[in-house]
C-alpha positions as CSV (number, residue, x, y, z in Angstrom):
1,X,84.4,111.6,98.0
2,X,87.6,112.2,100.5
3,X,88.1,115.5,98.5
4,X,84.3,116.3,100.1
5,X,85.6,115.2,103.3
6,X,88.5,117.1,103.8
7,X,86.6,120.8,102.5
8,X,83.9,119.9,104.8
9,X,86.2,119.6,107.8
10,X,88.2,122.1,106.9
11,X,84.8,124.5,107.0
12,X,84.4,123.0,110.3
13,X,88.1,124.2,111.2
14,X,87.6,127.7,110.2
15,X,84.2,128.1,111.5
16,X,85.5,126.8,115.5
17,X,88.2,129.2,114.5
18,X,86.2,132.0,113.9
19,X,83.8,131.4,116.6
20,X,87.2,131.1,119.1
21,X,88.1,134.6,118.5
22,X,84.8,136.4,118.1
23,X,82.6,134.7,120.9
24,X,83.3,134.9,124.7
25,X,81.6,132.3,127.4
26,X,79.3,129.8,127.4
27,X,77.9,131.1,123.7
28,X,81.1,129.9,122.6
29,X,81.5,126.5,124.2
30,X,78.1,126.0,122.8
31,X,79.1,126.5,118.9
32,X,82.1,124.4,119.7
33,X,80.7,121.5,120.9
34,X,77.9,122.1,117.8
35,X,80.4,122.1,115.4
36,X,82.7,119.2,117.1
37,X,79.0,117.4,116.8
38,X,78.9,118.1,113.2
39,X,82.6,117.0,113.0
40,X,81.9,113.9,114.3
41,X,78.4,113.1,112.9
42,X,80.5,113.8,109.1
43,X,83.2,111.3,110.0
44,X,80.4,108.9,110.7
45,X,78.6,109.1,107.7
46,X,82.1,108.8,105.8
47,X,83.2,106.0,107.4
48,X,79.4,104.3,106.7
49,X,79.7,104.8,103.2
50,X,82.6,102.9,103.0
């Protein structure tokens, strides 16, 4: 289950990476704070299943 946890945040990573580089302006604060929602939704669901 961690093993999960770590590839799945690690997608998240490369994804607000990626978006960083190619996206200028407000589009890219908007995937940010998407993905940082994802993030953080993830962690929560981990931390309930335990």
């Amino acid at each position: 289950m961690q093993t999960r946890l770590y590839c799945a945040m690690g997608a998240f990573a490369v994804l607000a990476t990626l978006a960083w580089f190619t996206l200028d302006g407000v589009f890219r604060a908007g995937v940010c704070v998407f993905l940082a929602g994802m993030a953080a939704k993830t962690l929560i669901a981990y931390k309930a299943r335990w």
